[in-house]
C-alpha positions as CSV (number, residue, x, y, z in Angstrom):
1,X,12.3,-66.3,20.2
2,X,9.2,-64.0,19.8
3,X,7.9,-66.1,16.8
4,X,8.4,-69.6,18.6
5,X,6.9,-68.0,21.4
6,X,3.7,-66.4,19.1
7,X,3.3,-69.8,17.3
8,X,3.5,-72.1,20.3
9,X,0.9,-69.9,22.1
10,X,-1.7,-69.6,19.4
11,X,-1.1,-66.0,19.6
12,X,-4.5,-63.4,19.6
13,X,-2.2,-60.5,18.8
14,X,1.0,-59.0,18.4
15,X,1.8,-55.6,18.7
16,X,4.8,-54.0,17.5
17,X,6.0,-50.7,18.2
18,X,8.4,-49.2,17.1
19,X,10.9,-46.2,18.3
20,X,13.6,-44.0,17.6
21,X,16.3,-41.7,18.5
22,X,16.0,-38.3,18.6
23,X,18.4,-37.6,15.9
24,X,16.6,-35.9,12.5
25,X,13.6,-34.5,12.7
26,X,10.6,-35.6,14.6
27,X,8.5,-35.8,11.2
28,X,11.2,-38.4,10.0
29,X,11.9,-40.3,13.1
30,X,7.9,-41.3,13.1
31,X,8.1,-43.1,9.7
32,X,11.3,-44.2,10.9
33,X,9.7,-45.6,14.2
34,X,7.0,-46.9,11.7
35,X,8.8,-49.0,9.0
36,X,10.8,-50.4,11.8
37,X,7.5,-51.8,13.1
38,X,7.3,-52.9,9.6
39,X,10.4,-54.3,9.6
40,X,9.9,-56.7,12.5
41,X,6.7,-58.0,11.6
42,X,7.4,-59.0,8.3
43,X,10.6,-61.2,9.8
44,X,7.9,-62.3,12.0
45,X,6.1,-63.4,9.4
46,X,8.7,-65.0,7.4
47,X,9.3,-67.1,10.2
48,X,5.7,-68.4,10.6
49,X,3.5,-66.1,12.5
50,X,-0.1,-65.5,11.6
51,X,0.1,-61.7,10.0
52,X,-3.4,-61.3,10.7
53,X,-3.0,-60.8,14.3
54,X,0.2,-58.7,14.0
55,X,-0.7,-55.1,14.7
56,X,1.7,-51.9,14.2
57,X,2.5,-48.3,15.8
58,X,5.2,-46.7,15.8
59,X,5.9,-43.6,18.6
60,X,8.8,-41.7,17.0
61,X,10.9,-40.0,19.2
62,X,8.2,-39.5,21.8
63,X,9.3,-42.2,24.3
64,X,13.0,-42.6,24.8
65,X,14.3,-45.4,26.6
66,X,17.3,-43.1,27.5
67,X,16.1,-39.4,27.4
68,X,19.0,-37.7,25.3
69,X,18.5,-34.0,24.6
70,X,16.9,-33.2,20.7
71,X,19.2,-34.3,18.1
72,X,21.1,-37.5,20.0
73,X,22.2,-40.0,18.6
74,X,21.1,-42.7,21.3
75,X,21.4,-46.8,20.1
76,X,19.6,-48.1,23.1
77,X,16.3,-46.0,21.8
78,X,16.8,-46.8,18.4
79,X,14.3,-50.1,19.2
80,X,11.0,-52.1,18.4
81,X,9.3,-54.2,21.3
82,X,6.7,-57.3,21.0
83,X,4.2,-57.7,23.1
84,X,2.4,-60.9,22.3
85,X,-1.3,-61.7,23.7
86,X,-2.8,-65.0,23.9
């Protein structure tokens, strides 16, 4: 739905972020966060969405959608989100 939604619109920019749980350690859960960014927005990509306006981040385990105490395993924070400008 996001890539219908950026190719329809003539999307400016995509950002995707990406987060984890807080299982491991904070060092690995930021690359984590980051190649899921990665991940998404090369399956955007595939599926015809200008890569030049896709931008990354990726926030580790520094903003839980269910705070869990250090070492959690937590699915609903293990997550990327799209936000899609026009």
């Amino acid at each position: 739905q996001a890539a219908n939604y950026a190719k329809t619109g003539a999307a400016t920019r995509v950002l995707i972020v990406g987060y984890t749980d807080t299982s491991g350690s904070a060092a690995y859960n930021l690359g984590l966060s980051n190649r899921r960014s990665r991940t998404v927005a090369d399956a955007l990509v595939a599926q015809g969405v200008n890569g030049g306006v896709i931008a990354l981040d990726g926030k580790g385990e520094t903003a839980l959608a269910k705070p869990t105490a250090d070492g959690v395993r937590e699915p609903l924070n293990r997550r990327a989100t799209i936000d899609i400008n026009f």
